[in-house]
KEMIKOL-200048 format. One record per residue (C-alpha): residue in one letter; x, y, z. Coordinates in steps of 0.2 Angstrom, whole numbers, plus 5000, padded with zeros to 4 digits. Layout:
AXYZ...
//
This chain:
X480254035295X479853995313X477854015318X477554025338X476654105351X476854305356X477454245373X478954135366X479854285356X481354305366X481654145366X481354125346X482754275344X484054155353X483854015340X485354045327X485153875317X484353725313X485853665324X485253765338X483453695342X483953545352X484353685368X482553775361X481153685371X479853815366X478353765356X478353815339X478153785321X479553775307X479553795289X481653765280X481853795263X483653745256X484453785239X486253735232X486853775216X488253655207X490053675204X490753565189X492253545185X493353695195X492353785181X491353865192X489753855181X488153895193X486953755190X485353825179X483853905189X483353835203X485053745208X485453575207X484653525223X483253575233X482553515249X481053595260X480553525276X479153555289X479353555308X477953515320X478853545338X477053515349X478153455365X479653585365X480653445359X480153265366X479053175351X479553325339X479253275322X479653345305X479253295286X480753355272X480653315252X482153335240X482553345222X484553315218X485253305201X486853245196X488053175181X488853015179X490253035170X491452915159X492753015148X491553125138X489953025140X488653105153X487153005160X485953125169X485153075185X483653135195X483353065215X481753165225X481053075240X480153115257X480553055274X480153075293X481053095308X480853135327X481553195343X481753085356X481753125375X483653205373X483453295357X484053215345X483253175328X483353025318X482352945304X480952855309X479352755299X477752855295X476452875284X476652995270X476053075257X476253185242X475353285233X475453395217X477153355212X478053375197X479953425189X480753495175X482553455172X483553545159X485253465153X486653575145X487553485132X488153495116X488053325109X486953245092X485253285100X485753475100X486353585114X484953525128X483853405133X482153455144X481553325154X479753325161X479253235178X477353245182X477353135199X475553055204X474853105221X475552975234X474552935251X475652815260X474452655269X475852585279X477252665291X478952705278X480552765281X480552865266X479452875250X480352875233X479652985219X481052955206X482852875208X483952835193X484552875177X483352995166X484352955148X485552845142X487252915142X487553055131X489253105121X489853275124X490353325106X491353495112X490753665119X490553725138X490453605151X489153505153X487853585169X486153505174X484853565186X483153585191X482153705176X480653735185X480053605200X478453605213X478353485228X477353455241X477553305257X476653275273X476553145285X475453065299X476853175311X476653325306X475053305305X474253275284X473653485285X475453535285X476653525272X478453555266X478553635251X479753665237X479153775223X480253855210X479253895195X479754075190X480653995172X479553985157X479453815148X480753805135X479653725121
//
């Protein structure tokens, strides 16, 4: 969703993708939401809910592109797997980056912050503890002091390994899941959001 003046509308209607704003040296406000489901497997078993892996960002384009700045959180989930035992993981993080004079973003260090975060993972399996595991991440508000390339919310393992005793192939994915990020870039009234929250808890 691109936000921008009246006056800049033709210009808005040239912009095809993400890809494409580097040529765009309109002023504007952008708002990216991403959602990819998973594939395990060649089983071709869509991920559960809100996909696997999320990602919303915020773009504060002040300049038309020199000093550009945008803010982007993320929630991934994933297997590691050895023979039939399956260790859930989670990564969610914020960053920064910038434009410089040419265009071009890259990450840079910034203050961040985030705010009202939390995720439910649910794990498909049929193992001894059943035929699924919930998961439950309620993440404390975060206001960064000191310039950071990125923030981490959560990265690692959420459970030990677990056996797969039989049944369909294990899928993992983000149950229901509300973040929010800023930074001193964008400016801390404007946030990138991900919120998927339509799934009732399962317990």
């Amino acid at each position: 969703m691109i936000i921008s003046d009246k006056k800049n509308l033709e210009e808005v209607r040239l912009i095809e993708s993400i890809e494409s704003l580097p040529q765009s040296r309109i002023k504007f406000d952008l708002f990216e939401y991403q959602i990819e489901g998973s594939k395990l497997d060649n089983t071709k078993t869509q991920s559960l809910f809100c996909g696997d892996q999320l990602q919303a960002s915020y773009y504060n384009n002040p300049s038309g592109c020199k000093n550009d700045r945008t803010v982007s959180i993320r929630a991934y989930t994933s297997f590691t797997v050895a023979g039939s035992f399956y260790t859930p993981n989670l990564i969610s993080e914020a960053w920064g980056m910038k434009r410089n004079w040419l265009c071009n973003w890259s990450h840079y260090e910034t203050k961040l912050q985030t705010r009202d975060s939390w995720i439910n993972v649910y794990m498909r399996i049929e193992s001894s503890l059943g035929d699924g595991i919930y998961f439950v991440y309620d993440f404390p508000d975060y206001n960064g002091a000191n310039d950071e390339y990125e923030h981490i919310l959560f990265q690692g393992n959420m459970y030990a390994a677990i056996e797969r005793l039989g049944g369909p192939v294990p899928d993992i994915g983000l149950y229901r899941i509300h973040e929010e990020a800023s930074s001193a870039g964008v400016g801390s009234s404007n946030w990138a959001i991900i919120n998927c929250t339509w799934a009732p808890p399962l317990f």
